[in-house]
C-alpha positions in Angstrom: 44.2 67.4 -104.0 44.6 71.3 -104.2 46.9 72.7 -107.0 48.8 76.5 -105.9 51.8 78.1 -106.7 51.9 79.8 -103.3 51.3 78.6 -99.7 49.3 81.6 -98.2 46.7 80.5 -100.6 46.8 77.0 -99.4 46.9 77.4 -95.9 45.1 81.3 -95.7 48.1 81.9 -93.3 51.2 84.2 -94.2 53.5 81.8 -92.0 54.3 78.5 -90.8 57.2 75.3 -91.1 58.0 73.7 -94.3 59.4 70.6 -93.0 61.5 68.5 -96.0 61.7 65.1 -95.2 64.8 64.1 -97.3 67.1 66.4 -95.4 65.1 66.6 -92.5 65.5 70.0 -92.4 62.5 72.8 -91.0 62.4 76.3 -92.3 59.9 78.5 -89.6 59.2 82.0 -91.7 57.0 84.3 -93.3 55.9 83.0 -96.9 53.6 85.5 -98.0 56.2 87.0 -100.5 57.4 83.3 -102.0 55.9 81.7 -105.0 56.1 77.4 -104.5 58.6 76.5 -101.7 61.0 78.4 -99.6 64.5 76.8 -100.2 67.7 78.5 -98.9 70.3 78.9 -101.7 73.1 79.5 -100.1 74.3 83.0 -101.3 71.2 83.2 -102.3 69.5 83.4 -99.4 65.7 82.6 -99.3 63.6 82.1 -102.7 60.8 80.2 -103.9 61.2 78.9 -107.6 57.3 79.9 -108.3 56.5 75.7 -109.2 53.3 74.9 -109.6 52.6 72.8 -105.6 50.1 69.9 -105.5 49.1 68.9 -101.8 47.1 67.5 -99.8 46.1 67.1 -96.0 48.5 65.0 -94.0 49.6 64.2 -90.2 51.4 67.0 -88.8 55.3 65.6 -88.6 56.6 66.1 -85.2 59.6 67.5 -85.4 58.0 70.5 -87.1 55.8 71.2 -84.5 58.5 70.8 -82.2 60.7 73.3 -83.9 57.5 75.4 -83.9 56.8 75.2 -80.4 61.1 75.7 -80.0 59.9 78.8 -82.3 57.3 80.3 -79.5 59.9 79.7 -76.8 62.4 81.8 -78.4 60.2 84.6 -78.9 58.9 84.5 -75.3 55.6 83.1 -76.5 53.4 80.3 -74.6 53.7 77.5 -76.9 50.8 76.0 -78.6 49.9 72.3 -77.7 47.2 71.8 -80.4 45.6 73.7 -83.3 48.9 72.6 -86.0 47.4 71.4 -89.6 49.5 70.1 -92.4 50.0 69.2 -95.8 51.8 67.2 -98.3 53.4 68.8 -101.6 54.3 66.8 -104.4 54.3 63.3 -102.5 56.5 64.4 -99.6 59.1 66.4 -101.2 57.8 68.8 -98.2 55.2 69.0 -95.6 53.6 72.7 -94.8 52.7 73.1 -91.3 50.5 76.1 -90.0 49.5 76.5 -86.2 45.7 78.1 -86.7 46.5 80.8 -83.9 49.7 82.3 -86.1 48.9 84.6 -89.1 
């Protein structure tokens, strides 16, 4: 298990999918200014609450490589079939999902 307060040190890539399983919901973005998770705080907008993240290497949920292949679409981008890693923080409260060919 790998202890961070910040997911470019845990993943050595500025962006990705945090995928939270509870709502279901996937946030695609740029993390590299966040300390712990991204959550939207509606009128907030994006923070991280700087929480100290446990994780650990996991299967890489579908629907968040989906959304990140959806991602690539959008942007006129090839999508990426393999290369996705992922990991569990804090016993699923979220999964962080890189694809190794983003930065």
């Amino acid at each position: 298990m790998t202890t961070t307060t910040n997911l470019q040190d845990l993943t050595s890539h500025e962006s990705g999918a945090v995928y939270y399983p509870e709502s279901h919901e996937i946030w695609i973005g740029n993390w590299s200014s966040f300390d712990g998770l991204p959550r939207v705080l509606a009128p907030l907008g994006t923070i991280g609450l700087g929480e100290e993240l446990h994780a650990k290497r996991c299967a890489v949920p579908l629907a968040a490589k989906h959304a990140m292949q959806q991602h690539e679409r959008e942007k006129g981008n090839k999508p990426q079939a393999t290369g996705y890693l992922a990991w569990s923080i804090d016993r699923d409260e979220a999964i962080v999902v890189i694809n190794v060919d983003w930065a």
